[in-house]
C-alpha positions as CSV (number, residue, x, y, z in Angstrom):
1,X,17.2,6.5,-4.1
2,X,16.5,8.1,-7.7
3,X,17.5,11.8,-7.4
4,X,15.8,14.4,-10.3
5,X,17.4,15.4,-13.3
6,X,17.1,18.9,-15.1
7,X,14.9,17.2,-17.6
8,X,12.7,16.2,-13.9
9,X,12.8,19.3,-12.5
10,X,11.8,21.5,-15.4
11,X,8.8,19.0,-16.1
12,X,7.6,19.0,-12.5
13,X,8.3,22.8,-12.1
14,X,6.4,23.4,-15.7
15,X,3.8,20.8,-14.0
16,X,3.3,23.8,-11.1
17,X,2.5,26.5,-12.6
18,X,0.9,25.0,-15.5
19,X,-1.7,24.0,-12.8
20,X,-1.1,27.3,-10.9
21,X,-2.7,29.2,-13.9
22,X,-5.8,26.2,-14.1
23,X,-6.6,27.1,-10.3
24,X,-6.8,30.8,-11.4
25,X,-8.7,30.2,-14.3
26,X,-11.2,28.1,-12.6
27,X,-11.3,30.6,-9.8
28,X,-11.8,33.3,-12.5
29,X,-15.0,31.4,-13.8
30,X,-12.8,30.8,-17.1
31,X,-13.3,27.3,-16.1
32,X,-16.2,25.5,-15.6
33,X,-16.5,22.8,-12.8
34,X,-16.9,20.2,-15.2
35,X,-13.7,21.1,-17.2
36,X,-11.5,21.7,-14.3
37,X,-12.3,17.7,-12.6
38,X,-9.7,16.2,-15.3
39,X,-7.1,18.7,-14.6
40,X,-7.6,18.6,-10.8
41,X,-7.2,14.9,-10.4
42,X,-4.2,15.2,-12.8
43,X,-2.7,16.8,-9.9
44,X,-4.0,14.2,-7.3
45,X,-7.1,16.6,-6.2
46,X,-10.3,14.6,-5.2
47,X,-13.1,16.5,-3.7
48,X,-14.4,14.7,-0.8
49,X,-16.6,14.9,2.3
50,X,-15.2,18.4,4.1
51,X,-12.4,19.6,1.3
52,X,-10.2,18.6,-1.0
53,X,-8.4,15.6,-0.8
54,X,-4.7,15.9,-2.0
55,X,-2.8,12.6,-2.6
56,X,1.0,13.1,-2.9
57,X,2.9,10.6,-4.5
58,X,6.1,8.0,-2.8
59,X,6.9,6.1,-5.7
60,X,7.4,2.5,-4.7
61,X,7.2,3.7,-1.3
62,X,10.4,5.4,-0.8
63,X,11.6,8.7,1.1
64,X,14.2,10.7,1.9
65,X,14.5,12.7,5.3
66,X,14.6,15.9,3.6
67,X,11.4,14.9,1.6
68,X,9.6,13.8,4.6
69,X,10.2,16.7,6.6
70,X,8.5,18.4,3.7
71,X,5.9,16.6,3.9
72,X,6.1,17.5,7.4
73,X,6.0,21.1,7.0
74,X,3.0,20.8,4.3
75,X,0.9,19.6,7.0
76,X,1.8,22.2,9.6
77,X,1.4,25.1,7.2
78,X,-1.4,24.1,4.9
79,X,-3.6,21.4,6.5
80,X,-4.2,20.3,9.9
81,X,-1.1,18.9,11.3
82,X,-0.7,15.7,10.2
83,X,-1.4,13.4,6.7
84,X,-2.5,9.4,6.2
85,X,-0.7,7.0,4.4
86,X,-2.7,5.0,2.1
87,X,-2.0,1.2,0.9
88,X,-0.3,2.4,-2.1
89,X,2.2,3.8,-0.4
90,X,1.2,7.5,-0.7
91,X,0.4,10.4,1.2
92,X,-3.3,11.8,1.8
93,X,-3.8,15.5,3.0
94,X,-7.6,16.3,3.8
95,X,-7.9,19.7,4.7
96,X,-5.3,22.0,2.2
97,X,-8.1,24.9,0.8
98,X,-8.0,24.1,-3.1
99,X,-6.4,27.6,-3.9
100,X,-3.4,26.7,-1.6
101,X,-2.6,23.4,-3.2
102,X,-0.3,25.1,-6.3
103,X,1.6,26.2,-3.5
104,X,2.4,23.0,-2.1
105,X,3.0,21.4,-5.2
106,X,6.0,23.8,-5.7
107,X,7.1,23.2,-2.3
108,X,7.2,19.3,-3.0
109,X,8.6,20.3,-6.6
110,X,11.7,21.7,-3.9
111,X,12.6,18.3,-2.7
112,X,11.8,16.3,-5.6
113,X,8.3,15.5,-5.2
114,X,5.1,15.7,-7.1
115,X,1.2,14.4,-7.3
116,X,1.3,13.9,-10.8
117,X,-0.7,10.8,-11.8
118,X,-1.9,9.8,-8.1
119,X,-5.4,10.0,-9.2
120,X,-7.4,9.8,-12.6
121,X,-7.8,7.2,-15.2
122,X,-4.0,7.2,-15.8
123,X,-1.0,4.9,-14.4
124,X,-1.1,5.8,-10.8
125,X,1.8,5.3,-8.4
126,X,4.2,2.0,-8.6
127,X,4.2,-0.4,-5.7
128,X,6.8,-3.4,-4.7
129,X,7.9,-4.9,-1.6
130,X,8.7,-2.1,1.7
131,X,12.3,-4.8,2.2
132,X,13.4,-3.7,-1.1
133,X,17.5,-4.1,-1.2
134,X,17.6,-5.8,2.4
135,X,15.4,-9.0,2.3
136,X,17.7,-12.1,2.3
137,X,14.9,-13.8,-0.1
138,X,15.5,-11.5,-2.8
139,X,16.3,-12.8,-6.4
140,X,16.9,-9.1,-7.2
141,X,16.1,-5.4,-6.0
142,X,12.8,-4.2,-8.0
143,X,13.5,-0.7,-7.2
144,X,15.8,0.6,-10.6
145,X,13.0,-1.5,-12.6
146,X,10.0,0.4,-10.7
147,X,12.5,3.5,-11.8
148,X,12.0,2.5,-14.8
149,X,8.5,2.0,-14.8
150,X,7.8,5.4,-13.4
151,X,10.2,7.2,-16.2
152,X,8.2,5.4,-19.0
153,X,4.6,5.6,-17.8
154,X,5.1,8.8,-16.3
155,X,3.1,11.7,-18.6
156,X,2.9,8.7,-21.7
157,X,0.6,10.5,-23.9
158,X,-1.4,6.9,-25.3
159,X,-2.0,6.3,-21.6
160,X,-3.2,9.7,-20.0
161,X,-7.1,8.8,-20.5
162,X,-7.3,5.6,-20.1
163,X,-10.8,3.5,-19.6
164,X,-10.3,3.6,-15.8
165,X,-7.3,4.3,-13.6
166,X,-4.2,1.4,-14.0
167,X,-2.3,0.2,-11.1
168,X,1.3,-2.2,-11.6
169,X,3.0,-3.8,-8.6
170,X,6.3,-5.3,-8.8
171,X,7.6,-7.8,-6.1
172,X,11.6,-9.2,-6.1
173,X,12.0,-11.7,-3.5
174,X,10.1,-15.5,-3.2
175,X,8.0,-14.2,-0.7
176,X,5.3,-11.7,-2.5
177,X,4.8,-8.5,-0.1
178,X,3.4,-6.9,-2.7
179,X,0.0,-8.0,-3.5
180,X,0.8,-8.3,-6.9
181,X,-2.4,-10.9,-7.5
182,X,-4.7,-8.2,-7.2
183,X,-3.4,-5.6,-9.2
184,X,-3.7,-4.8,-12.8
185,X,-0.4,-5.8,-14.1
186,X,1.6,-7.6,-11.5
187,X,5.4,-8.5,-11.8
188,X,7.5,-11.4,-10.2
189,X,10.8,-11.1,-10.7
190,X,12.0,-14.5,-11.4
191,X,15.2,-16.3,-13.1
192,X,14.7,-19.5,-15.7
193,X,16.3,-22.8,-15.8
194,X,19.4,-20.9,-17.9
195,X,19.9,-18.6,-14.3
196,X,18.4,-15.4,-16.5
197,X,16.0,-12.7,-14.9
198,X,12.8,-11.7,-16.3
199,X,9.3,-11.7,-15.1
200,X,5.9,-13.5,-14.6
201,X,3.3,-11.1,-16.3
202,X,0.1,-11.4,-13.9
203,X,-2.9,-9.3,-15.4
204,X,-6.3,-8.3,-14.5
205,X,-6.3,-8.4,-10.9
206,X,-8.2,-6.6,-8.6
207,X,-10.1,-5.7,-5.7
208,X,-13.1,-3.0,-5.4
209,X,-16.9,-3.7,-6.2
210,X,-15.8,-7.3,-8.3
211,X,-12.8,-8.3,-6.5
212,X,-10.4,-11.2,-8.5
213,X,-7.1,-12.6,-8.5
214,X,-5.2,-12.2,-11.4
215,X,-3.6,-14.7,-14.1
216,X,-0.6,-15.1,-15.6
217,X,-0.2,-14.1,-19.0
218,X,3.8,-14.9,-19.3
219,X,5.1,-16.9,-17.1
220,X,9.1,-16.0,-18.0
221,X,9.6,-12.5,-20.2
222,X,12.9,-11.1,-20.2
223,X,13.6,-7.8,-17.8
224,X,14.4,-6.0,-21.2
225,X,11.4,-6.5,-22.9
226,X,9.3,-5.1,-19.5
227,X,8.3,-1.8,-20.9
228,X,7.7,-2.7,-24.3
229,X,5.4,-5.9,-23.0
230,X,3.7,-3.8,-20.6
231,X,3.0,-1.2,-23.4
232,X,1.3,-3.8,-25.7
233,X,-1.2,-5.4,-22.2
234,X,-2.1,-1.1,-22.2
235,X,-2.7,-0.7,-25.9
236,X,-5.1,-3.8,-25.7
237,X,-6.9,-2.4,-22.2
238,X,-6.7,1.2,-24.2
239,X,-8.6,-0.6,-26.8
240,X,-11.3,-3.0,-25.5
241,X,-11.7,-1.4,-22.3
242,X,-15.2,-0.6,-21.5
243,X,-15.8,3.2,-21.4
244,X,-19.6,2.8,-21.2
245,X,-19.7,1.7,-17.6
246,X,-17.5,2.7,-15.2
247,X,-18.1,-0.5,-12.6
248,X,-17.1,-2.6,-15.4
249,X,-14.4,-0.9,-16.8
250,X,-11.4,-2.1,-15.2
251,X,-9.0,-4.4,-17.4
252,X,-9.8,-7.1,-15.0
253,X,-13.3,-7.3,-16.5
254,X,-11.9,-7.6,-20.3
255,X,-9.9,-10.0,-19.1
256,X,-12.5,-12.0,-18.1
257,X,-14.9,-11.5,-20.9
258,X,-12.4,-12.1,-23.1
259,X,-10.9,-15.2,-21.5
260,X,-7.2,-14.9,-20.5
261,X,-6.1,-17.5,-23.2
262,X,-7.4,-14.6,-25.6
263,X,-6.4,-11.8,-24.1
264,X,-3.2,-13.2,-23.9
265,X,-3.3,-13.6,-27.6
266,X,-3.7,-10.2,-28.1
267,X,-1.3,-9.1,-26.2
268,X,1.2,-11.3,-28.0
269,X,-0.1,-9.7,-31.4
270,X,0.2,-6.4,-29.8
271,X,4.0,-7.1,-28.8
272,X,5.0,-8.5,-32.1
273,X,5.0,-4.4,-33.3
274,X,6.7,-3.7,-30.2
275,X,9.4,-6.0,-29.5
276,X,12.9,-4.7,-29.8
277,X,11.9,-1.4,-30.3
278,X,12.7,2.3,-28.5
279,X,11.5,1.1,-25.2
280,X,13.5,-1.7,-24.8
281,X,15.9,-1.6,-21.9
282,X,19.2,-1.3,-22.8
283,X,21.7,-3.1,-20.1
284,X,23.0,0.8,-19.6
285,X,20.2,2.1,-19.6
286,X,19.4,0.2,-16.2
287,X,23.0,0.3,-14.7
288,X,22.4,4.2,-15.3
289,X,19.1,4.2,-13.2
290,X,20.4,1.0,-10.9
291,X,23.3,3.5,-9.8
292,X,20.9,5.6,-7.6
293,X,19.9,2.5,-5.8
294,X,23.4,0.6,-4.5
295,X,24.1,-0.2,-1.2
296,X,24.6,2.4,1.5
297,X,28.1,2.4,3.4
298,X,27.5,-1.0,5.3
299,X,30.1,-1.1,8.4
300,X,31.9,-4.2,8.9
301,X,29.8,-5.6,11.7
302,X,29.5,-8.8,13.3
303,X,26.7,-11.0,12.4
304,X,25.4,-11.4,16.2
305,X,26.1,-8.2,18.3
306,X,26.4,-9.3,22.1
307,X,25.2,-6.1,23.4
308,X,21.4,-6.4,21.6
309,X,21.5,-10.3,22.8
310,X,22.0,-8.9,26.2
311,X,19.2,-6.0,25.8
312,X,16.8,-8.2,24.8
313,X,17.7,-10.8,27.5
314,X,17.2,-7.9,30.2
315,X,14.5,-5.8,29.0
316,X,11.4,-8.0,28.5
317,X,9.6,-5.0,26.5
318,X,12.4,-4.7,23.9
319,X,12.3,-7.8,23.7
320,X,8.6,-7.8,22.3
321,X,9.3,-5.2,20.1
322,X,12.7,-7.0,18.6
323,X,10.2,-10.0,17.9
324,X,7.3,-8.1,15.9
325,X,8.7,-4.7,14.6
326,X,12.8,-5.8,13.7
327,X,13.4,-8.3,10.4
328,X,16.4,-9.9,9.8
329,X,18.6,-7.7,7.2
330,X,21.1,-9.4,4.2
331,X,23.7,-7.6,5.5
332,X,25.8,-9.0,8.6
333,X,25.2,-6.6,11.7
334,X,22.4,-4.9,10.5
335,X,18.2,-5.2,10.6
336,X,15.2,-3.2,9.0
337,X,12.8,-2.0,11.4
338,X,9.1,-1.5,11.4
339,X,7.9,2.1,12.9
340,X,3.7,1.7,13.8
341,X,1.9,3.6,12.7
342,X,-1.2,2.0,14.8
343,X,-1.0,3.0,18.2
344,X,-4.4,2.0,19.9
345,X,-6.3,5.2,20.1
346,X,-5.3,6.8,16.1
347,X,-6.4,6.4,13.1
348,X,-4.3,3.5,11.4
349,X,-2.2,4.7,8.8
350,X,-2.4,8.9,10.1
351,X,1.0,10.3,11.0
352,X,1.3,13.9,12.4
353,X,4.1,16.7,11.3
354,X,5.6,16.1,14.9
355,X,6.2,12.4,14.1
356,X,7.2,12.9,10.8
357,X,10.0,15.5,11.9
358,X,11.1,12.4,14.1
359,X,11.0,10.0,11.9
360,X,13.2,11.8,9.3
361,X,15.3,12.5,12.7
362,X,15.7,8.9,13.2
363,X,16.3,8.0,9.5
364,X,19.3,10.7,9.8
365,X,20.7,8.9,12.7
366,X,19.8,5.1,12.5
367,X,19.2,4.5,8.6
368,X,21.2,6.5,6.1
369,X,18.8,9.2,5.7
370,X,15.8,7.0,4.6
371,X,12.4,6.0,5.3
372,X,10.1,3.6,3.3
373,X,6.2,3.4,2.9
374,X,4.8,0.0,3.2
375,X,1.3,-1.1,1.6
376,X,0.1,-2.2,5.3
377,X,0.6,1.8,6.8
378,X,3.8,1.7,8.8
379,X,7.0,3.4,8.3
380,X,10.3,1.3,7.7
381,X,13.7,1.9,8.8
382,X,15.6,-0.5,6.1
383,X,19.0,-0.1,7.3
384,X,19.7,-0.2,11.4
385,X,22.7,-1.3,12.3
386,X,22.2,-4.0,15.5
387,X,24.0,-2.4,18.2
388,X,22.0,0.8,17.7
389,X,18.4,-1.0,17.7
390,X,18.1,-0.1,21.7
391,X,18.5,3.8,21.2
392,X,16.2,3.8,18.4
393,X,13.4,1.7,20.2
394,X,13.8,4.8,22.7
395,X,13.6,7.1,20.7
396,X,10.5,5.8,18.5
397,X,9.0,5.3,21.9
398,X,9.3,9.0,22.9
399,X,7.5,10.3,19.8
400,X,4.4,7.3,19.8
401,X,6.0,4.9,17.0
402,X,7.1,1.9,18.9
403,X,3.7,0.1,19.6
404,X,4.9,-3.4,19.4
405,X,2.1,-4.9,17.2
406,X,3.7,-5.5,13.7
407,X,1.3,-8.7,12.0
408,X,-1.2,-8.5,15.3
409,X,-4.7,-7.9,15.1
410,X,-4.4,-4.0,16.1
411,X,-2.1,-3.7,13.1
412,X,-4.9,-3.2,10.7
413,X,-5.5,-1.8,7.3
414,X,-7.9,1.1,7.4
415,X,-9.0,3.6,4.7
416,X,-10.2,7.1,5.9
417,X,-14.2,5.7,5.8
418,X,-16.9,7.8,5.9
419,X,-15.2,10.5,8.2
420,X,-14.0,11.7,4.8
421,X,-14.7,10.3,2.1
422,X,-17.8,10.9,-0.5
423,X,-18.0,7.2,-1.6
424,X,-17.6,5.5,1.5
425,X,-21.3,3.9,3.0
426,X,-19.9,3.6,6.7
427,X,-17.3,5.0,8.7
428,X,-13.9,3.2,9.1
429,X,-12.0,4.8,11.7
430,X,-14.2,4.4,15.2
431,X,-14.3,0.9,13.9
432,X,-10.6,0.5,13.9
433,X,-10.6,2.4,17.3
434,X,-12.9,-0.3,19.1
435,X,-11.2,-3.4,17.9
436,X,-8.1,-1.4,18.9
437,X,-9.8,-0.8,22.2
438,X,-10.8,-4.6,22.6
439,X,-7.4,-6.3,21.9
440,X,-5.2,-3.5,23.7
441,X,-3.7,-5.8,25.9
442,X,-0.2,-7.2,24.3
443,X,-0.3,-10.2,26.3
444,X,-3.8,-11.5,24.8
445,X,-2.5,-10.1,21.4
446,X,0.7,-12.3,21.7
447,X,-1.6,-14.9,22.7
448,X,-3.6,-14.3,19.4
449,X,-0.8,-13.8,17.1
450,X,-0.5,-13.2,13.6
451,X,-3.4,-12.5,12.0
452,X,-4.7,-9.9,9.3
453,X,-7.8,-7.0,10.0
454,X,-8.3,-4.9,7.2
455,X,-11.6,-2.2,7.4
456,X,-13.2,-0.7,4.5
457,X,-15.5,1.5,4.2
458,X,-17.0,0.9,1.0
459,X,-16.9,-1.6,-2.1
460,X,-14.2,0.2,-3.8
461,X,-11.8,-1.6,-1.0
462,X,-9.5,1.1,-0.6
463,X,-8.4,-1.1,3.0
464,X,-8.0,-4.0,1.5
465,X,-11.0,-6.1,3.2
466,X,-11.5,-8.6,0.8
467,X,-7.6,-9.7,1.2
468,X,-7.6,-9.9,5.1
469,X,-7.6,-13.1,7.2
470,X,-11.4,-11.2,8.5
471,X,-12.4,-8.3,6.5
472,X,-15.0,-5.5,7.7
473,X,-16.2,-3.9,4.9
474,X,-19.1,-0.7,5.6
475,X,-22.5,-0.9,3.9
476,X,-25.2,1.4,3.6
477,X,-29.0,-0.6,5.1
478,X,-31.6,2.2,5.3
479,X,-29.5,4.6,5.6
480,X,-27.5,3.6,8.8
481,X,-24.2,1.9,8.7
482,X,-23.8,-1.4,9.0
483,X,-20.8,-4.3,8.4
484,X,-19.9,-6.9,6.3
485,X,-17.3,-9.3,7.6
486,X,-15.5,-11.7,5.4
487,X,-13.0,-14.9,6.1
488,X,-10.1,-16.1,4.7
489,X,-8.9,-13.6,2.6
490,X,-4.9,-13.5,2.5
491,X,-1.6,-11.9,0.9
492,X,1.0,-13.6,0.2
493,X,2.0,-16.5,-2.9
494,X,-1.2,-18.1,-1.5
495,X,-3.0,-15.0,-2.3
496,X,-6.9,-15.4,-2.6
497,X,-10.3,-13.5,-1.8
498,X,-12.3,-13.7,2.0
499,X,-15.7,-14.8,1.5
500,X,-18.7,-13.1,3.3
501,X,-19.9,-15.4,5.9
502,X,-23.7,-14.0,6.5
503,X,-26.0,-11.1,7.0
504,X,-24.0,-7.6,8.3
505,X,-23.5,-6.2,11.9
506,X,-24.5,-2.7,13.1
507,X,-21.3,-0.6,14.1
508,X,-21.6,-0.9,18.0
509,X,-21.6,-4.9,17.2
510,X,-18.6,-5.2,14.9
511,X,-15.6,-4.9,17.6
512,X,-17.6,-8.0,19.8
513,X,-18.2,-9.9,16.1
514,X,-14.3,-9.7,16.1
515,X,-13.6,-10.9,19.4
516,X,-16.2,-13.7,19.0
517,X,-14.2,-14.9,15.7
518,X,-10.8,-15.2,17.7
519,X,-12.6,-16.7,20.7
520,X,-13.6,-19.8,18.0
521,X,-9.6,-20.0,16.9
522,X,-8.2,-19.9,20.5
523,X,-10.9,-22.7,21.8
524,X,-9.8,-24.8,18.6
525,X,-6.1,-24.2,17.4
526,X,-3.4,-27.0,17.4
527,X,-0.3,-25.9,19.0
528,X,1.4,-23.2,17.2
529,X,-1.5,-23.0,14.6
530,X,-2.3,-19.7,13.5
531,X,-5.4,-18.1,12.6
532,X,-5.9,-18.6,9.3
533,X,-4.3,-22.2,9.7
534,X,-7.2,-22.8,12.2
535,X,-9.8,-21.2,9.6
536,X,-8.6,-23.4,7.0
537,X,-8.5,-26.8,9.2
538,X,-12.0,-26.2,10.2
539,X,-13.9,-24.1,7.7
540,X,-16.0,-20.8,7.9
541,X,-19.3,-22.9,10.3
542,X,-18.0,-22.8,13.2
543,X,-17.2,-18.9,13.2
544,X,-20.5,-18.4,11.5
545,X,-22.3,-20.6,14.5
546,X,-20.7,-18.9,17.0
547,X,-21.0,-15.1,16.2
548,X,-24.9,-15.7,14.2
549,X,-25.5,-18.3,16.6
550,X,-25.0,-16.0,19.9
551,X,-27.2,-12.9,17.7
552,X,-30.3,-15.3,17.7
553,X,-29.8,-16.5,21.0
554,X,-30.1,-12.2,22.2
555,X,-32.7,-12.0,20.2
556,X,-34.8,-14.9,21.7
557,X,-33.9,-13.5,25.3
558,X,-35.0,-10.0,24.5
């Protein structure tokens, strides 16, 4: 992984106490509220429903165990013991007291970590597939070009206040895992006819109170020209970005008002200043940065170890876990490994300091020393060599991470909800925690099978509900909380928006809306038919009938 430079650590160090001072002067009254909000959420400080939120950055979701057990130690000594990864793969404290925050910031400053640019209307953190460097479909790793990314967007003074905040995704292999659709720039990696890399430029996708897919703009631009291409979409959004409203001013709406045929016009006319210049990657330049990201020291292994055959053969449970939490790896001998962090009972996506000390324990042991964040919530262990897959199944076991649910229903997407946060209408978690509760048997989840849940407690989507197979989004009806569920939504190449399928459910309803939805699939699947193959096949009426046809029915009874 990318390691600091002295140029790094003096701007992140100057980054500390230049905030330090700002917390002082605020404190001091020197400061008013109103001039300290930009320079707070330049640090990745929201205030929400009981304290400040702090939002810690993993850029493209990637960890070492040193840095993790820092993040460990944060959450013992500053907040309440433990932290919440979000869906862009970074780290969310609740409860550090704002004065103590310049203190943690220098302690993540120690290990080559920061919050810079996590929050505000800036270029927040870059996101690309959690199988980075291991998945066998991969045209090429995305990491030294996320790197790259990072470095350039990273404190660029044209981009520091922009219209509203800016979010890039960058995906390498066929299979997108990055939900590059619905972001504002997204990146596929791809090669042309001639065998060159580049990428397909997708802008002005999105998800929150107007939720679209994105379009392409490009479909082949070579990897060189990435920065200075990106540069010229941002100085058109910079432009023509609304500033006026703040629900419509996402470059996802100018892309639309414009048209993308015109936008993408602009953006060409932009680029014709840009092309070639300073910012264009130099083939050193990337070998440079692509250094801090080659391969580990693989063993020489055999493809097929006998001894995990044979484990799996004896020990039914391991078994289960092999199928949903272990992926196949490139490399002969060796697999990547899903820890989850949804254990029936938590808060999806909420890790404590005790499993975070474990984890960096097991990335020391099983996975060259580290972990990655992935956009769904759960840890990853990229690099576990076969024979050792047993003993670390054990071990996650011990401290909680081994729930064998990876792609099942109680594998959700969840955003912290209403428990704490100021803009969310309904709570998130005791949702979660009763469709956990309903589906806690893994023989009727196996039965289920893959399938995508993602919860939401408010329109700005922060859990990804209008991308799940059913989405539960929390809405505000007089006051009480109530919940919108959508169908159909989906990651993926095929990646499009759920639509809502009728009036919303009070909370104590939504876990048995769920169930009722999966009773319709299992009554009328085709043999190995998943869910959303059964959703498409029939259409939205029949799970419409069935959950608003059993409400009337209680109705009529009572």
């Amino acid at each position: 992984m990318y390691r600091y430079d002295n140029y790094d650590h003096a701007l992140v160090q100057e980054r500390v106490a230049q905030f330090r001072d700002q917390v002082r002067r605020w404190k001091a009254g020197e400061l008013s509220d109103e001039e300290f909000r930009p320079l707070r959420l330049q640090n990745g400080l929201y205030i929400q429903r009981h304290a400040p939120m702090f939002r810690v950055a993993v850029p493209y979701g990637m960890l070492s165990s040193a840095q993790l057990r820092r993040l460990a130690k944060i959450a013992r000594d500053y907040d309440k013991g433990y932290g919440h990864f979000t869906t862009r793969h970074n780290l969310q404290f609740n409860w550090i007291p704002l004065e103590r925050v310049p203190d943690a910031l220098a302690e993540l400053a120690e290990v080559e970590m920061h919050a810079i640019q996590t929050s505000g209307n800036c270029i927040r953190n870059v996101t690309t597939d959690q199988f980075a460097g291991v998945a066998a479909d991969e045209i090429l790793d995305p990491r030294p070009l996320c790197e790259l990314l990072r470095q350039w967007s990273t404190f660029h003074p044209e981009f520091a206040f922009l219209p509203r905040k800016f979010k890039i995704a960058v995906n390498g292999a066929l299979e997108d895992r990055a939900l590059t659709w619905f972001h504002d720039i997204g990146l596929h990696i791809r090669k042309n006819e001639a065998g060159e890399v580049g990428f397909r430029v997708i802008v002005g996708g999105g998800l929150g109170r107007t939720p679209i897919r994105g379009q392409v703009v490009r479909e082949f631009l070579p990897w060189q020209d990435i920065l200075t291409y990106n540069e010229a979409i941002l100085r058109v959004y910079n432009r023509y970005g609304r500033r006026d409203n703040a629900y419509k001013a996402r470059i996802k709406i100018l892309v639309q008002a414009l048209g993308v045929e015109k936008f993408a016009e602009q953006v060409e006319a932009e680029w014709a200043h840009l092309k070639g210049g300073p910012a264009t990657i130099t083939q050193a330049e990337y070998d440079r940065v692509a250094a801090f990201f080659n391969p580990p020291a693989y063993a020489q292994l055999p493809a097929i170890d006998e001894g995990f055959v044979q484990a799996q053969a004896e020990l039914p449970a391991f078994a289960r876990w092999v199928e949903r939490n272990v992926r196949p790896h490139r490399v002969p001998g060796y697999a990547a490994v899903t820890l989850s962090l949804k254990k029936p009972g938590t808060a999806p996506g909420d890790v404590s300091d005790v499993q975070m000390d474990r984890v960096a324990d097991l990335a020391d042991r099983y996975s060259f020393g580290e972990v990655r964040v992935t956009h769904e919530q759960n840890l990853v262990l990229a690099d576990v060599r076969q024979d050792e897959l047993q003993a670390l199944w054990q071990d996650a076991k011990a401290a909680a991470l081994a729930t064998p649910n990876i792609g099942l229903i109680t594998d959700m997407i969840c955003c912290p909800g209403g428990d704490f946060c100021d803009l969310a209408n309904a709570k998130s978690i005791p949702i979660a925690n009763a469709i956990q509760a309903k589906f806690e048997d893994l023989d009727y989840l196996y039965d289920i099978g893959d399938i995508e849940l993602n919860i939401s407690g408010c329109m700005n989507s922060c859990g990804h509900h209008h991308v799940g197979h059913i989405g539960v989004l929390g809405v505000d009806k007089g006051n009480e909380e109530w919940y919108q569920i959508t169908l159909g939504g989906r990651q993926g190449n095929n990646a499009h928006l759920g639509k809502v399928i009728g009036p919303s459910f009070p909370a104590d309803e939504v876990a048995g809306v769920v169930e009722k939805l999966i009773g319709v699939y299992l009554d009328n699947r085709h043999e190995d038919e998943l869910f959303i193959d059964t959703l498409d096949r029939l259409g939205v009426e029949p799970f419409k009938d069935k959950v608003y046809g059993d409400r009337l029915k209680g109705k009529k009874a009572a």
